[in-house]
Wavefront OBJ file of the C-alpha trace (Angstrom):
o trace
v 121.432 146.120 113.196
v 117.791 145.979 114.106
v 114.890 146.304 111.613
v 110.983 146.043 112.496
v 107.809 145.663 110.173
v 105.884 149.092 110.348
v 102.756 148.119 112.246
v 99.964 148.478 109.958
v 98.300 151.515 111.894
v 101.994 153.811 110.573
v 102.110 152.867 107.066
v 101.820 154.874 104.432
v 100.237 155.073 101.377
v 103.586 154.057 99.257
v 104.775 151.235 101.962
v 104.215 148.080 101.503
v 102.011 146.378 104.091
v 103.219 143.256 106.039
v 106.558 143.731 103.656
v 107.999 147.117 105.018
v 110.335 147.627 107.784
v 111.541 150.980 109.860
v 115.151 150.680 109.208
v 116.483 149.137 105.176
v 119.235 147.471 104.862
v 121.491 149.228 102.412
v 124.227 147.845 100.480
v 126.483 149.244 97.318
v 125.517 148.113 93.906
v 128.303 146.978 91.952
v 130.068 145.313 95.276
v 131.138 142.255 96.608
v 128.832 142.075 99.816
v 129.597 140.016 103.060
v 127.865 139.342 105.221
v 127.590 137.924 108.971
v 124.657 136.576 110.537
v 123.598 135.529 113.998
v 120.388 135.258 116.009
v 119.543 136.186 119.814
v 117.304 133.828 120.816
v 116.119 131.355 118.043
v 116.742 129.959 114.773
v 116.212 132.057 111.917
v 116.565 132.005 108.232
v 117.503 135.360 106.496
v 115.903 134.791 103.276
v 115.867 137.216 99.717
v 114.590 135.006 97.532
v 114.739 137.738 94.252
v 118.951 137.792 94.765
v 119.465 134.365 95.978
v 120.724 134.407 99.251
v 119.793 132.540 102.264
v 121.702 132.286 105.388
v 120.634 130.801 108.881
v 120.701 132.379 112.354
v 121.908 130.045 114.460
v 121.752 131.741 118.308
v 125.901 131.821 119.451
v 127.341 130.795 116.257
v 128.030 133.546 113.317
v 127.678 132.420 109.560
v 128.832 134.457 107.163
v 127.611 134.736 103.601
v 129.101 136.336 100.306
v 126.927 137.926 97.145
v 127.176 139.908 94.460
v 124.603 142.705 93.786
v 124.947 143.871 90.584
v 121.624 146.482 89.979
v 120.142 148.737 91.857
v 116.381 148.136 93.838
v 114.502 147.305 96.836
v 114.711 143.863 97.437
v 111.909 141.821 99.591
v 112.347 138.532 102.105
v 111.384 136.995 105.318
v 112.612 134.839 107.695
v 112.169 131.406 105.878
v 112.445 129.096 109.315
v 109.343 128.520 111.629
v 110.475 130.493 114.653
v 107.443 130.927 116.538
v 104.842 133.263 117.137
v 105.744 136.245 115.555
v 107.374 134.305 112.418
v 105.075 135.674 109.856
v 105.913 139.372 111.027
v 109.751 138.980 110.226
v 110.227 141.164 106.777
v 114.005 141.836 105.590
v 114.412 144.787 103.242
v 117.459 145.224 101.545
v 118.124 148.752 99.475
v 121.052 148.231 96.442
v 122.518 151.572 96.365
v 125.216 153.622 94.553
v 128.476 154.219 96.045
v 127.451 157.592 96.845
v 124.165 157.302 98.849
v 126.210 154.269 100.821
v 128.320 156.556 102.229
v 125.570 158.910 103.238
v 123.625 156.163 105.027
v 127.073 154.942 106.326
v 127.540 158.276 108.347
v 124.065 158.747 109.211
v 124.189 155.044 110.710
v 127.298 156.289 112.759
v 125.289 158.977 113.892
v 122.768 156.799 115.496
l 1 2 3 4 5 6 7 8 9 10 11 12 13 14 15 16 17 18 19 20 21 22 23 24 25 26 27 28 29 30 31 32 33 34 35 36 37 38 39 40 41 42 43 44 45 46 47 48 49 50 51 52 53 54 55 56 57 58 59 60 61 62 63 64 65 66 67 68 69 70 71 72 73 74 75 76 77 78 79 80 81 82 83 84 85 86 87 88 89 90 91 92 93 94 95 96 97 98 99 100 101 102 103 104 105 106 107 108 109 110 111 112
């Protein structure tokens, strides 16, 4: 799963700027959520500060994390290690969803 922050020259009125990304993560409201983490080149620290969960990146080793999410919302975070140049331009958006819409963005992610 790959997400990028919309370059500033592509945002829109209602994104957020610096904070938005092209592709949201979406997970179920209501849900026990798990989740496994690795990095490509790195390390990185998946940070959401608002629900509590951090996780690090750690390139050839997967870490797993478990949360509960337990309203729906847009939730904002950022990679919390100092990763280099670009680590200021590393946004995470995650979308709490109902059971319903998962499914949609399940099959449209399949599509892809």
């Amino acid at each position: 799963f790959d997400s990028y922050m919309i370059p500033m020259n592509e945002n829109k009125i209602s994104d957020f700027r610096l904070l938005d990304v092209d592709n949201r993560i979406a997970v179920p409201y209501n849900s026990q959520i798990r989740m496994l983490v690795t990095a490509a080149d790195v390390l990185h620290s998946w940070t959401i500060p608002s629900i509590s969960v951090k996780i690090d990146a750690t390139p050839g080793r997967l870490n797993q994390i478990s949360f509960f999410i337990n309203r729906t919302g847009i939730f904002f975070g950022q990679c919390s290690e100092i990763c280099g140049a670009n680590h200021s331009f590393m946004p995470i958006v995650m979308e709490s969803i109902s059971n319903d819409y998962f499914m949609k963005w399940i099959s449209q992610m399949s599509e892809i």
